[in-house]
N, CA and C atoms of all chains as a GROMACS GRO file, in nm:
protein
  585
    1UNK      N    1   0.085  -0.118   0.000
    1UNK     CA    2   0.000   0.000   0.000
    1UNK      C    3   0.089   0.124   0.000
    2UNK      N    4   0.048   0.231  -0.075
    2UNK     CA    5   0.132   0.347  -0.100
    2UNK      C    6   0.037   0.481  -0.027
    3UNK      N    7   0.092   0.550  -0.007
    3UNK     CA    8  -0.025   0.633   0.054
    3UNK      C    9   0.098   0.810   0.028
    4UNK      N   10   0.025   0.874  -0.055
    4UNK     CA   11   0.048   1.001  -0.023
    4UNK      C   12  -0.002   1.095   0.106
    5UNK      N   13   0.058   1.182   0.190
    5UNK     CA   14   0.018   1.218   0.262
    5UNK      C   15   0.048   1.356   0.279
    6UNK      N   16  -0.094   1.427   0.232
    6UNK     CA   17  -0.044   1.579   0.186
    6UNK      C   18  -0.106   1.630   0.338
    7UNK      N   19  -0.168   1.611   0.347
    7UNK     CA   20  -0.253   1.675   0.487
    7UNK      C   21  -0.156   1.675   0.598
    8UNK      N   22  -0.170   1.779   0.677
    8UNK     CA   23  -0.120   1.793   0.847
    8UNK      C   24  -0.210   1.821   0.947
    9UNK      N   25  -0.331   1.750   0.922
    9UNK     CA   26  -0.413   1.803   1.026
    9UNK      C   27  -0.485   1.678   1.089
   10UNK      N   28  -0.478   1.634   1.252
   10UNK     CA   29  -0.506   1.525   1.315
   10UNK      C   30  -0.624   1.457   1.211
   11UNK      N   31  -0.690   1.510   1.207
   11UNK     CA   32  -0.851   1.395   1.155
   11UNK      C   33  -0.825   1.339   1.066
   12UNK      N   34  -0.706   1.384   0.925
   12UNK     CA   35  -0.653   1.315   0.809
   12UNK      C   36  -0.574   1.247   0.870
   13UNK      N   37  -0.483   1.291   0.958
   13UNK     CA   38  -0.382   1.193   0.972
   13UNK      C   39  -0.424   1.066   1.066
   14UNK      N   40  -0.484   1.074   1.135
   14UNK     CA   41  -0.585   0.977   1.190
   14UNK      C   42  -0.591   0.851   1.080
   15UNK      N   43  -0.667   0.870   0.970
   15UNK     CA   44  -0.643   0.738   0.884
   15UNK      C   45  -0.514   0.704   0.836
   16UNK      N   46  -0.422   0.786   0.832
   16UNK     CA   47  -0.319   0.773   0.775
   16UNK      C   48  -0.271   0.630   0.882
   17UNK      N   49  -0.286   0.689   1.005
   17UNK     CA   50  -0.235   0.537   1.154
   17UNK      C   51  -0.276   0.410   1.118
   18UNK      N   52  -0.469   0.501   1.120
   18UNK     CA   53  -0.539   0.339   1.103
   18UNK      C   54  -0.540   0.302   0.990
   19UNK      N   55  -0.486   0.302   0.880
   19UNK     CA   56  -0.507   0.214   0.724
   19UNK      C   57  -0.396   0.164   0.718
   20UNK      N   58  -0.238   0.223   0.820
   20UNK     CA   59  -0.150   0.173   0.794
   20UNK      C   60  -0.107   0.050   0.916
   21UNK      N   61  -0.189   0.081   1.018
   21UNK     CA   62  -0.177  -0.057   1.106
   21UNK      C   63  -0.262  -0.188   1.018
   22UNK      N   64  -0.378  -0.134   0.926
   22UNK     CA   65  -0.401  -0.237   0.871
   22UNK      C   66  -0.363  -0.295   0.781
   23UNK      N   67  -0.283  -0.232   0.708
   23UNK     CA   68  -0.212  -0.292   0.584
   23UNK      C   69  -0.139  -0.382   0.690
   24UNK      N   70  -0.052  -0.369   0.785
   24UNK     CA   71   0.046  -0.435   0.799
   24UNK      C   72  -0.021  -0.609   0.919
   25UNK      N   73  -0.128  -0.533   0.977
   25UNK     CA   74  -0.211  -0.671   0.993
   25UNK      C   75  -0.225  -0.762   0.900
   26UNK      N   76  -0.287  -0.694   0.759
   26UNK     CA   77  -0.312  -0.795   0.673
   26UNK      C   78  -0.170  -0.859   0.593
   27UNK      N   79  -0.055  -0.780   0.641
   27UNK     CA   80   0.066  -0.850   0.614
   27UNK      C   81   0.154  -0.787   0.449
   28UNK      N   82   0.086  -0.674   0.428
   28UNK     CA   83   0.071  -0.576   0.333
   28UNK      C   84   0.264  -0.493   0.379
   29UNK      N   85   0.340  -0.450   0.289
   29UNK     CA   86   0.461  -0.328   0.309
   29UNK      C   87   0.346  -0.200   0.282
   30UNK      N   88   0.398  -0.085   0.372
   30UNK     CA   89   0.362  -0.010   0.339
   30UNK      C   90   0.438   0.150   0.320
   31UNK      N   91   0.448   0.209   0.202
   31UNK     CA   92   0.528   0.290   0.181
   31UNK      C   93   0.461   0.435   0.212
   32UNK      N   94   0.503   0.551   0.282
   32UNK     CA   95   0.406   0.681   0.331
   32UNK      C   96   0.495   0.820   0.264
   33UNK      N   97   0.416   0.834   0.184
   33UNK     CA   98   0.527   1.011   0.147
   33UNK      C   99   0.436   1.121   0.175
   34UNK      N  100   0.538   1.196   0.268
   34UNK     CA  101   0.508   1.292   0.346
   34UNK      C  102   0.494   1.420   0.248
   35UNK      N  103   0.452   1.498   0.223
   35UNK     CA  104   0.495   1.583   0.146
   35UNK      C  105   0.371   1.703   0.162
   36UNK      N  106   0.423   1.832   0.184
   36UNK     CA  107   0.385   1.963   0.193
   36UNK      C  108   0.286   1.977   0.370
   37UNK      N  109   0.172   1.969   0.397
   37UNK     CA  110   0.139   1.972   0.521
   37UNK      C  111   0.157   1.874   0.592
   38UNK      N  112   0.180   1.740   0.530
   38UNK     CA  113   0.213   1.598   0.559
   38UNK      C  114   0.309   1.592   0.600
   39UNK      N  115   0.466   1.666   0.542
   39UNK     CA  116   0.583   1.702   0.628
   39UNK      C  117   0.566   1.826   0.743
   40UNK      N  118   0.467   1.895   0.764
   40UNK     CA  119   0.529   1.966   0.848
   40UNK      C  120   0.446   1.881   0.955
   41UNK      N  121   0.381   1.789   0.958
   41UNK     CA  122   0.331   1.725   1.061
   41UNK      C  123   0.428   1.593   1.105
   42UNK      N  124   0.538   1.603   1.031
   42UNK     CA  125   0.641   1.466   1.117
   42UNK      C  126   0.740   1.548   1.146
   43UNK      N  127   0.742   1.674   1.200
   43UNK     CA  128   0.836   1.769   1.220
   43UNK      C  129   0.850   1.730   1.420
   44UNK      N  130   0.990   1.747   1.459
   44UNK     CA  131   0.999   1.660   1.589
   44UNK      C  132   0.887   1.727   1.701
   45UNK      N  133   0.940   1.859   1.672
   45UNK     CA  134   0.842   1.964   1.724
   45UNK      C  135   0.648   1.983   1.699
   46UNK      N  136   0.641   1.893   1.610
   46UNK     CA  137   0.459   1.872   1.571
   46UNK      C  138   0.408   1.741   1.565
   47UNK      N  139   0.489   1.668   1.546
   47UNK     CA  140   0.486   1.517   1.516
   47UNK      C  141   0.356   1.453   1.654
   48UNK      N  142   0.400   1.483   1.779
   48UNK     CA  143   0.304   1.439   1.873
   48UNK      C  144   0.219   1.559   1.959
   49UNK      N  145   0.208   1.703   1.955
   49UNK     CA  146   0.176   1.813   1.964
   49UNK      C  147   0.066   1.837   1.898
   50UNK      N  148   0.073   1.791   1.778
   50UNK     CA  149  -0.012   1.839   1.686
   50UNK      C  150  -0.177   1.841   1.732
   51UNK      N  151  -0.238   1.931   1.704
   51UNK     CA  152  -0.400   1.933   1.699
   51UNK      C  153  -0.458   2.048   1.634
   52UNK      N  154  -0.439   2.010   1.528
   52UNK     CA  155  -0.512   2.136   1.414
   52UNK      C  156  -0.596   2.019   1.356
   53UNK      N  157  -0.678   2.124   1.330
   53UNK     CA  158  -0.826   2.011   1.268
   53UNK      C  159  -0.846   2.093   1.108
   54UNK      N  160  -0.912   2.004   1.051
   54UNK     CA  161  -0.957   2.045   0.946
   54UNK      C  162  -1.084   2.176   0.982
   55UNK      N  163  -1.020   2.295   0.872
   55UNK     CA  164  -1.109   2.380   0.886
   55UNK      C  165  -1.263   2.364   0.908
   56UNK      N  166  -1.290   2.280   0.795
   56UNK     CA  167  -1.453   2.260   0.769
   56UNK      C  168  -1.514   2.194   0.867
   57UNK      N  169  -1.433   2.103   0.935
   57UNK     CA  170  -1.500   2.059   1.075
   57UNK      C  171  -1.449   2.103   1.189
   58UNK      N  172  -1.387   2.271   1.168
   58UNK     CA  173  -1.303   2.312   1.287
   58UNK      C  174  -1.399   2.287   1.470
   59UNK      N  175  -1.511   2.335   1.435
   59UNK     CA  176  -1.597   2.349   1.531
   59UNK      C  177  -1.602   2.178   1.615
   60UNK      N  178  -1.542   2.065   1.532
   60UNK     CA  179  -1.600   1.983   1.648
   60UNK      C  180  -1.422   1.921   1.689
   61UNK      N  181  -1.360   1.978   1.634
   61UNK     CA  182  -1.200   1.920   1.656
   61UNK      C  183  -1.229   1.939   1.800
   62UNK      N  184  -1.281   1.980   1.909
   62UNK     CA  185  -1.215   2.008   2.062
   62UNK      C  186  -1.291   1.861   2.086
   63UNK      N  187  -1.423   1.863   2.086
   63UNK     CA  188  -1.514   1.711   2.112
   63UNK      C  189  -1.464   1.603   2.030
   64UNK      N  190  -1.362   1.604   1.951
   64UNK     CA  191  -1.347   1.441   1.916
   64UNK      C  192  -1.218   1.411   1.948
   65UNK      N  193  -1.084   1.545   1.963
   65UNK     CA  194  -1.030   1.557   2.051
   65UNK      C  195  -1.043   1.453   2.231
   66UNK      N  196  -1.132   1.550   2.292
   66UNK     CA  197  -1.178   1.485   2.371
   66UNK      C  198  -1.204   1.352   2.391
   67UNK      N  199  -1.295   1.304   2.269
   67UNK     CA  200  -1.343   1.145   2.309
   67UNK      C  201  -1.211   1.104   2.234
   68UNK      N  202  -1.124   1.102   2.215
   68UNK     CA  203  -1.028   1.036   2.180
   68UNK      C  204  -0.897   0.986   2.276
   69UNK      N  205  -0.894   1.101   2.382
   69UNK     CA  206  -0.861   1.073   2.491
   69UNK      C  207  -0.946   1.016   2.556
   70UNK      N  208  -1.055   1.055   2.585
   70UNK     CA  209  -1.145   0.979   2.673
   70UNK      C  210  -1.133   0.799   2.675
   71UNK      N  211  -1.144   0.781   2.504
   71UNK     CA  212  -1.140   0.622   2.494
   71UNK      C  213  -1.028   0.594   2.453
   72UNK      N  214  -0.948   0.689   2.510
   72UNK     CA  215  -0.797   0.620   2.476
   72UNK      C  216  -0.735   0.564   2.342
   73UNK      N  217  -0.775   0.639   2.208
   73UNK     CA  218  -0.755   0.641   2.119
   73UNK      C  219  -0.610   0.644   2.078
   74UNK      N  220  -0.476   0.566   2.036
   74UNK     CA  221  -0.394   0.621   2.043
   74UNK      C  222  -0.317   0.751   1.941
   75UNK      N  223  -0.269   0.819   1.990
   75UNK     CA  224  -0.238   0.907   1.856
   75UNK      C  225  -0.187   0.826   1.708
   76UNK      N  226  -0.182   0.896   1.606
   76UNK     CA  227  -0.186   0.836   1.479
   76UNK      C  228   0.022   0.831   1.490
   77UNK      N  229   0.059   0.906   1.509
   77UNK     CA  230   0.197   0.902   1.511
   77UNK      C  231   0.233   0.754   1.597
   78UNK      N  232   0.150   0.765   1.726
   78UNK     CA  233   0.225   0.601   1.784
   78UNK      C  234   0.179   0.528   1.687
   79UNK      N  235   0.087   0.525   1.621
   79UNK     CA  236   0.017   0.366   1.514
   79UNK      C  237   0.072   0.373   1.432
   80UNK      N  238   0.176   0.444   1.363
   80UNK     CA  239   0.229   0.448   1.264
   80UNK      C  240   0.402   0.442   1.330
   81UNK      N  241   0.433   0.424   1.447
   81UNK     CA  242   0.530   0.398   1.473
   81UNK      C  243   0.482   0.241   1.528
   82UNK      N  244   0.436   0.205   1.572
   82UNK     CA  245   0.389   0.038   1.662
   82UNK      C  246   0.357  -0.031   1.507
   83UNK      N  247   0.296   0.004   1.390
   83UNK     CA  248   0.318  -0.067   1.255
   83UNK      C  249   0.438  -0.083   1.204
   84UNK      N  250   0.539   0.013   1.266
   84UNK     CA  251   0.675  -0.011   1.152
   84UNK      C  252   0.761  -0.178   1.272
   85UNK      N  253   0.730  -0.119   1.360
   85UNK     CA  254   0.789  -0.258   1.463
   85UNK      C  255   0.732  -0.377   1.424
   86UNK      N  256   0.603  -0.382   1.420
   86UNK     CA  257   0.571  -0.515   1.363
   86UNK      C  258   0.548  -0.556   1.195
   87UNK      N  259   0.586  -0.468   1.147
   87UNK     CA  260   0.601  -0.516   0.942
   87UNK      C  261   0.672  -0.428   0.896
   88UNK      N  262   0.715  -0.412   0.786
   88UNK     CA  263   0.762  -0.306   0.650
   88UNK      C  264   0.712  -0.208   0.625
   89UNK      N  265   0.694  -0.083   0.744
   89UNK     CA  266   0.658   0.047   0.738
   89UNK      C  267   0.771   0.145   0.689
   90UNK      N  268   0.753   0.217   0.538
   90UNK     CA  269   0.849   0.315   0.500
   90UNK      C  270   0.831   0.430   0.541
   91UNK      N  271   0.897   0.570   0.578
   91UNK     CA  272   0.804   0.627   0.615
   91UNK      C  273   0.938   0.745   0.510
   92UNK      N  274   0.908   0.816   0.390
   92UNK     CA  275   0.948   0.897   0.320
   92UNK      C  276   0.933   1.024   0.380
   93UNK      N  277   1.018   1.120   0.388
   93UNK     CA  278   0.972   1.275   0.338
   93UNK      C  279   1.028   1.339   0.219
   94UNK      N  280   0.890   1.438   0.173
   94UNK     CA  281   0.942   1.510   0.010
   94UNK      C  282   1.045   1.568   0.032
   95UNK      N  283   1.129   1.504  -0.057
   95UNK     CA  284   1.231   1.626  -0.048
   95UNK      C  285   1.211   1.785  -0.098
   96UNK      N  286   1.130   1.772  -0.248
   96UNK     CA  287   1.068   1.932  -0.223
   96UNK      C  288   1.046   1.960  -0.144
   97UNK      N  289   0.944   1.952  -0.019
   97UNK     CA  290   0.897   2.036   0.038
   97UNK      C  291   0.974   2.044   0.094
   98UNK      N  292   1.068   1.953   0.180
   98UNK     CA  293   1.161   1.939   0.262
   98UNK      C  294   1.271   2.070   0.242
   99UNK      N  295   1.342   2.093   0.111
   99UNK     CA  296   1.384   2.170   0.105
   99UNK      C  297   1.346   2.332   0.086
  100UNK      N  298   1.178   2.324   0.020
  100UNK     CA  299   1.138   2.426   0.012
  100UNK      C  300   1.118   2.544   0.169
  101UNK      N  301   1.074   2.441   0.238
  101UNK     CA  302   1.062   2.475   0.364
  101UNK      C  303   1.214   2.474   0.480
  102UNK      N  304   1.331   2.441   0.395
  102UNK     CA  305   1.426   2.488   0.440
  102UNK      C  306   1.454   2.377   0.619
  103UNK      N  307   1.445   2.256   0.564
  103UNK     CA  308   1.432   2.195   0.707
  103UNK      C  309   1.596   2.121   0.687
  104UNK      N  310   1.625   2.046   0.772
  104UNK     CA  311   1.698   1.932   0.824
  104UNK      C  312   1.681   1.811   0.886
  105UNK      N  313   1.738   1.721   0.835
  105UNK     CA  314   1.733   1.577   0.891
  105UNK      C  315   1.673   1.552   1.046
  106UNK      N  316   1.745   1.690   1.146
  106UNK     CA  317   1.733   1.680   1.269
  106UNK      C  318   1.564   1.700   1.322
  107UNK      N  319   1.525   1.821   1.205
  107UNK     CA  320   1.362   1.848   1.233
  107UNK      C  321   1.283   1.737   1.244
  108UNK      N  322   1.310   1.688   1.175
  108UNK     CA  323   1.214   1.555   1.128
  108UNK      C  324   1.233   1.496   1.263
  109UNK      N  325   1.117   1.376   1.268
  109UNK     CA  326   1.072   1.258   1.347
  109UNK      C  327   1.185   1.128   1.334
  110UNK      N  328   1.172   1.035   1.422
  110UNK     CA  329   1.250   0.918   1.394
  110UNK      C  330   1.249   0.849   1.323
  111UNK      N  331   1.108   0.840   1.307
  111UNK     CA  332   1.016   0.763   1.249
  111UNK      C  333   1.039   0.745   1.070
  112UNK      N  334   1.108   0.870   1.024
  112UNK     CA  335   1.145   0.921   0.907
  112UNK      C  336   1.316   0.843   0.825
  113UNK      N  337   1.243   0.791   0.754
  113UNK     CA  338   1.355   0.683   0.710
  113UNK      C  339   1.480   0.731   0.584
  114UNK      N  340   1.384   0.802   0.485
  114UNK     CA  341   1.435   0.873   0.412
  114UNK      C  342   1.394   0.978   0.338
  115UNK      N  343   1.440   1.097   0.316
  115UNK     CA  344   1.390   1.228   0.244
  115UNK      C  345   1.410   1.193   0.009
  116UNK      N  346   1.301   1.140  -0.012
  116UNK     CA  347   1.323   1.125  -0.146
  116UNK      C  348   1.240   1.222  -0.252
  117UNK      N  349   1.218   1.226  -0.358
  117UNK     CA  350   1.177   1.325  -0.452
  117UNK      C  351   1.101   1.183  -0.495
  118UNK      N  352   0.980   1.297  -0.565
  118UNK     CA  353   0.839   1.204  -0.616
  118UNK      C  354   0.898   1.086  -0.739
  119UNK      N  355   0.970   1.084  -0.790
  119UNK     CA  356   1.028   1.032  -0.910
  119UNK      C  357   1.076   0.846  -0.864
  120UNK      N  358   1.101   0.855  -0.717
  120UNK     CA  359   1.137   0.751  -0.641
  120UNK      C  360   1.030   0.705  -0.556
  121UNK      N  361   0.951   0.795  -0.508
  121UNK     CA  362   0.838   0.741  -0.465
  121UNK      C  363   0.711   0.669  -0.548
  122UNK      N  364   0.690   0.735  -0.671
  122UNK     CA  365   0.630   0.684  -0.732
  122UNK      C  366   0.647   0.524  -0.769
  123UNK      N  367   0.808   0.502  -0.836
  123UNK     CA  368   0.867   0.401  -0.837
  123UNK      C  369   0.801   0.277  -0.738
  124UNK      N  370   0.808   0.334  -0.582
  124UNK     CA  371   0.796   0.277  -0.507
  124UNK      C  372   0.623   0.210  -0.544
  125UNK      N  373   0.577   0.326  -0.531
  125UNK     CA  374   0.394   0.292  -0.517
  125UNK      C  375   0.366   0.244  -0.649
  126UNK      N  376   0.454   0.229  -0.742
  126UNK     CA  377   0.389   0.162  -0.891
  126UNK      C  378   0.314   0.002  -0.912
  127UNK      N  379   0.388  -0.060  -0.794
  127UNK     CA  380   0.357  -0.199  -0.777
  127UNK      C  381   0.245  -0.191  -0.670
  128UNK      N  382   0.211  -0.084  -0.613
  128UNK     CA  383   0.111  -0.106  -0.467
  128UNK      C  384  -0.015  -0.169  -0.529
  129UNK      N  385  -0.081  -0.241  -0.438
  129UNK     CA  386  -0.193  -0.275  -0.483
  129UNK      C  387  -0.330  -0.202  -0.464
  130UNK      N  388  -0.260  -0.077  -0.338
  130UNK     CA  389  -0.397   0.002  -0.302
  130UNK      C  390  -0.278   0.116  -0.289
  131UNK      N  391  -0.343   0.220  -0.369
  131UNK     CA  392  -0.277   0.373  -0.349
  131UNK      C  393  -0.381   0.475  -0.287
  132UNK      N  394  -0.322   0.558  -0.216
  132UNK     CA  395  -0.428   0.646  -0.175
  132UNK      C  396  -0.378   0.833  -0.141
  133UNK      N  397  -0.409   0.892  -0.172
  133UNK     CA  398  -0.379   1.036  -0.145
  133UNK      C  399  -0.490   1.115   0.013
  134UNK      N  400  -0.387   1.157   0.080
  134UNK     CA  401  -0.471   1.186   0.203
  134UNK      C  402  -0.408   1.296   0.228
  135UNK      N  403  -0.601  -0.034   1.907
  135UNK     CA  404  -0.694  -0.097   1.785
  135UNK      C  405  -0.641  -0.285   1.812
  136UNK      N  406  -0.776  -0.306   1.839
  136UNK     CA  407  -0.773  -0.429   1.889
  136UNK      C  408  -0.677  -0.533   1.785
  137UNK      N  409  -0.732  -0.541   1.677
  137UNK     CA  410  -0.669  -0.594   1.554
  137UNK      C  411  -0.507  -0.652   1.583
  138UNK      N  412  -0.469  -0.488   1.590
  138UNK     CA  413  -0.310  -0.494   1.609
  138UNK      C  414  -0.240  -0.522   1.719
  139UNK      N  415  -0.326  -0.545   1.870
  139UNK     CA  416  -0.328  -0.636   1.981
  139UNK      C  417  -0.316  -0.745   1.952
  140UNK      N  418  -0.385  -0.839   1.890
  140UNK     CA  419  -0.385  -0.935   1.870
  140UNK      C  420  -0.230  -1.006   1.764
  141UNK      N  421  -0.245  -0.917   1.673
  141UNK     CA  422  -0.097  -0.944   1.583
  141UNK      C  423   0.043  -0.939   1.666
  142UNK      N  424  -0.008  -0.842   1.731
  142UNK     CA  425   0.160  -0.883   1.836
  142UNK      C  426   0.138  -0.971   1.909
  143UNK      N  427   0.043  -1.014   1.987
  143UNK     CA  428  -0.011  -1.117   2.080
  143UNK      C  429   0.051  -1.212   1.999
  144UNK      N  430  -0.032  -1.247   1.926
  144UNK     CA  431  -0.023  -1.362   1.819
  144UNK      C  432   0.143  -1.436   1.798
  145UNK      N  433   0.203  -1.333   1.780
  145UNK     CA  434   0.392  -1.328   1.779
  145UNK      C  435   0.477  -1.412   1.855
  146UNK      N  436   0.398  -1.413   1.986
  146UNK     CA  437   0.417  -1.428   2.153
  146UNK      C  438   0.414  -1.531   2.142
  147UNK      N  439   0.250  -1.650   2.133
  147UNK     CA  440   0.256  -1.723   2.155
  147UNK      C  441   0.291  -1.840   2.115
  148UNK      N  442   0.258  -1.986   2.118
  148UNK     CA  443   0.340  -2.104   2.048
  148UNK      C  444   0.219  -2.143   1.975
  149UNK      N  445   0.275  -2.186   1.843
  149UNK     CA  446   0.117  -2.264   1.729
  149UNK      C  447   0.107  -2.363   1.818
  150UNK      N  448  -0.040  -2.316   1.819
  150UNK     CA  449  -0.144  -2.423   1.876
  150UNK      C  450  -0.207  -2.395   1.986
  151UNK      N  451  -0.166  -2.247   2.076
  151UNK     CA  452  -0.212  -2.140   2.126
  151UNK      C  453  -0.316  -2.076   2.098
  152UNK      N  454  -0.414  -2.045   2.212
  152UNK     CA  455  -0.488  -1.904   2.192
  152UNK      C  456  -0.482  -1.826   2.228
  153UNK      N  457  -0.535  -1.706   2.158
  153UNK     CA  458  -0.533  -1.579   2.233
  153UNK      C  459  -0.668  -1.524   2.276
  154UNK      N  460  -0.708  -1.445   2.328
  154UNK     CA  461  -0.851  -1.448   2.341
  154UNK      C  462  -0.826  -1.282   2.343
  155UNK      N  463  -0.903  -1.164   2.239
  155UNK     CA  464  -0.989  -1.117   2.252
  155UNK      C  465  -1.033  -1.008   2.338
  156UNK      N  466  -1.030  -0.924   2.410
  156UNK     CA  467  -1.202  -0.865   2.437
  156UNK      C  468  -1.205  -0.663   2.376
  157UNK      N  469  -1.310  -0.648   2.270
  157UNK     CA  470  -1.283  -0.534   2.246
  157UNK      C  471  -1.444  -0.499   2.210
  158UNK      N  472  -1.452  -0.400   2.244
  158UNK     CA  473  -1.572  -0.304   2.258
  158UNK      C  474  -1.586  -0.242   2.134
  159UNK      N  475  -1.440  -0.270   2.031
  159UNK     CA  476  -1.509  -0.263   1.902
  159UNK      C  477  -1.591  -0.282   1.837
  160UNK      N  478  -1.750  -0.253   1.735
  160UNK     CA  479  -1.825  -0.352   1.691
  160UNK      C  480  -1.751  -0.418   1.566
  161UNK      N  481  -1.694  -0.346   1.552
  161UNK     CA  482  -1.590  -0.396   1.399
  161UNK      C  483  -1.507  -0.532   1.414
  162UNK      N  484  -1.480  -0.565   1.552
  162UNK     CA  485  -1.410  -0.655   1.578
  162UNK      C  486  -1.384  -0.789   1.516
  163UNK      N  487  -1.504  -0.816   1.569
  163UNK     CA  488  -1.533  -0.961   1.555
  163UNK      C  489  -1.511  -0.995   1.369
  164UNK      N  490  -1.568  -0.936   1.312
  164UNK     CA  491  -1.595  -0.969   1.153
  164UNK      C  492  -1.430  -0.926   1.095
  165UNK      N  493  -1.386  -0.797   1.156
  165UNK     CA  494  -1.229  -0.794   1.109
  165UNK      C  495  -1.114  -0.880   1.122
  166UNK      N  496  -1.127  -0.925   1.295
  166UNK     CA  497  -1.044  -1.042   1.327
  166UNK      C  498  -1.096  -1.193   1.241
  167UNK      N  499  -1.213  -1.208   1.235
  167UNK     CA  500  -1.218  -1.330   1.156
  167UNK      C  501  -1.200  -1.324   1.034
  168UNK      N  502  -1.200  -1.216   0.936
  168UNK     CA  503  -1.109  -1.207   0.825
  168UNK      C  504  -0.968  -1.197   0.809
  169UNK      N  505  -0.921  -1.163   0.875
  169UNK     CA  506  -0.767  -1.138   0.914
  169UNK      C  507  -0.719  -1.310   0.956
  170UNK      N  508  -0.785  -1.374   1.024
  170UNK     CA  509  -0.741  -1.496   1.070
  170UNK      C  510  -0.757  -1.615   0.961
  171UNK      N  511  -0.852  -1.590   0.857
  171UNK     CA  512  -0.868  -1.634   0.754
  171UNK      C  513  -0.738  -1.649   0.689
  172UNK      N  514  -0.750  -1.515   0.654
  172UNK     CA  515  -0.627  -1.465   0.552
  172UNK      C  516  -0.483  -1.506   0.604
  173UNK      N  517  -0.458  -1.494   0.720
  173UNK     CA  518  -0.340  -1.537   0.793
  173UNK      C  519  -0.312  -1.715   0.821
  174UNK      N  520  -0.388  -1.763   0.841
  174UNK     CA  521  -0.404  -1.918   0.877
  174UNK      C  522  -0.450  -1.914   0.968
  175UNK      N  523  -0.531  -1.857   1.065
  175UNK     CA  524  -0.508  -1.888   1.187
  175UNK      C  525  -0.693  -1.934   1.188
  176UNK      N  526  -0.702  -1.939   1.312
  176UNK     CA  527  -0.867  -2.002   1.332
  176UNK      C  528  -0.929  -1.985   1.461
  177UNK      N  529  -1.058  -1.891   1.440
  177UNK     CA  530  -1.099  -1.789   1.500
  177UNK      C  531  -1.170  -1.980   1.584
  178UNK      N  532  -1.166  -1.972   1.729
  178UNK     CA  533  -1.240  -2.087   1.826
  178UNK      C  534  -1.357  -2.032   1.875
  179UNK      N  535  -1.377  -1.915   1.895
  179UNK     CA  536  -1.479  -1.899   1.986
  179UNK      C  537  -1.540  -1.738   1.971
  180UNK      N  538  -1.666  -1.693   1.977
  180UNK     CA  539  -1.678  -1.568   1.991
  180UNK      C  540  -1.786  -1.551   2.073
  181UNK      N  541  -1.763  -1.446   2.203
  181UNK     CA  542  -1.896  -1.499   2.311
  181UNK      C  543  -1.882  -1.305   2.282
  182UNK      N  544  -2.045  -1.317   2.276
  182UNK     CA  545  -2.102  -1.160   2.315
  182UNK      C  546  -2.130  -1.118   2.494
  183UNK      N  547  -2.038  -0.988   2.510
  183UNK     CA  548  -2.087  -0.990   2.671
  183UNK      C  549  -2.134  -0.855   2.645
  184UNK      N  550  -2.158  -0.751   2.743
  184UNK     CA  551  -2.245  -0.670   2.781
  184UNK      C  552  -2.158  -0.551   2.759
  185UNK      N  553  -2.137  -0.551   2.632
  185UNK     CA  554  -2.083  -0.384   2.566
  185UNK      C  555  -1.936  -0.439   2.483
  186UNK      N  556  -1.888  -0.600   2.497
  186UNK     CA  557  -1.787  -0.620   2.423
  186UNK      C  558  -1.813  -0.772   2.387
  187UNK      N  559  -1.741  -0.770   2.322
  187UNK     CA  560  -1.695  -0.906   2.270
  187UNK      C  561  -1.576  -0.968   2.284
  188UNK      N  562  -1.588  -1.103   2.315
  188UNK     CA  563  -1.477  -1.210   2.339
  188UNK      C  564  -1.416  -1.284   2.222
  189UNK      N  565  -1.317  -1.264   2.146
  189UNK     CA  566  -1.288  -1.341   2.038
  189UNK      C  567  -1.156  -1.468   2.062
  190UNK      N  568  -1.218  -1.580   2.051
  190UNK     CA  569  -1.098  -1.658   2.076
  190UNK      C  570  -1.028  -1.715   1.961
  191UNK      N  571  -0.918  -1.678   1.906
  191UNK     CA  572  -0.784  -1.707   1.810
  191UNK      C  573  -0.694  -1.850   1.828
  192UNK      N  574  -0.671  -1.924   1.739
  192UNK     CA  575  -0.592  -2.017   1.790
  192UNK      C  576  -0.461  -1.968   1.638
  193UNK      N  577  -0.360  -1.979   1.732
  193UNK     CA  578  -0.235  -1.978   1.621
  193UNK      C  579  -0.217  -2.128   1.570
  194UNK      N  580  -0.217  -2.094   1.398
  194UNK     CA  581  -0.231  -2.222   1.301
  194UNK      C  582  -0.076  -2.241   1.244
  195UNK      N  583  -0.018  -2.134   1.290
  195UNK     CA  584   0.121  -2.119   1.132
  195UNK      C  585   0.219  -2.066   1.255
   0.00000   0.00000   0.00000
C-alpha cells in the first residue's frame, strides 16, 4: 500500500495510523510520502503536539479531541510507529517540500527513514496494490 | 486498535495457542475473523458480553 500524505491536520492523519496498522495486519509493506502539510506534521516539534483540525470541521476538533482521549484512542503518530515494529513500514519525506521549507534531517521525526523526490516514490507505489492520497 | 493487539499477541505465543480477545469494538469480531482467515489462523470462539466481545484465536502457522 502506498499512501500520499499531503494533509497535516489530526482527523486526516488519523487514517493515515489506522489504514496503515491495517495494511500491515493484513501483512501488506507499506510505503508513506510525506509531502507539503504531511511534512510539516512529522516535524519533531509537531509530530506528537499536533492538533489542528480540518477547517470545515473546525468546530468539532475540541469534542473528538476529547473522546479520543477519553477512549484512549492512540495518537496516529504512535500507530504508525507500533506498525513499523511489527512489518515493513516506510516512512518517506518530500524532499521538495523538505527543502522548500528549508528543514533538516534533525527536524524531522525518527520515524522518518528517508527524504526522497516524487520520481522515487512513485517508483515505489507503482507496484502497490492500493494507493491512496490523504 | 484491537486488531493490532492481537498481531503482536499472536507473535508471543506457540502454534497451537490461543489468544482471546475482548474489544468493545463492533468492527471486531468480523475484522479479526477475516484477518485470521487470511493469515491461517482459526478464530475458536466468539462470546457476546455486555458492551464487548470475546474473540478466541488459535495460532495455526
Amino acid at each position: 500500500m502506498a499512501i500520499i500524505v499531503f494533509s497535516g491536520t489530526v482527523d486526516k492523519l488519523m487514517p493515515v495510523g489506522v489504514l496503515t496498522s491495517g495494511a500491515i495486519a493484513m501483512d501488506m509493506d507499506v510505503d508513506l510520502f510525506f509531502t507539503f502539510w504531511g511534512l510539516t506534521a512529522i516535524r519533531k516539534d509537531a509530530v506528537d503536539a499536533n492538533s489542528r483540525f480540518s477547517k470545515d470541521f473546525e468546530d468539532m476538533g475540541a469534542m473528538l479531541s476529547q473522546l479520543m482521549k477519553q477512549k484512549q484512542v492512540p495518537r496516529w503518530s504512535d500507530m504508525v510507529r507500533n506498525a513499523k515494529k511489527l512489518g515493513n513500514v516506510r516512512v518517506h519525506a518530500c524532499s521538495m517540500t523538505y527543502d522548500l521549507m528549508g528543514m533538516n534531517k534533525e527536524d524531522l521525526d525518527d520515524m522518518v527513514d528517508d527524504v526522497i523526490a516524487v520520481g522515487e516514490f512513485i517508483d515505489r507505489a507503482r507496484d502497490a496494490k492500493i494507493t491512496l492520497f490523504i | 486498535m484491537p486488531l493490532m493487539k492481537l498481531v503482536e499477541a499472536m507473535k508471543e505465543v506457540d502454534i497451537g495457542r490461543t489468544v482471546e480477545v475482548w474489544s468493545s469494538d463492533s468492527g471486531s469480531q468480523r475484522d479479526i475473523s477475516r484477518w485470521a482467515e487470511k493469515m491461517g489462523h482459526e478464530v475458536v470462539a466468539v462470546n457476546h458480553e455486555q458492551g464487548y466481545d470475546r474473540i478466541k484465536v488459535r495460532r495455526r502457522k
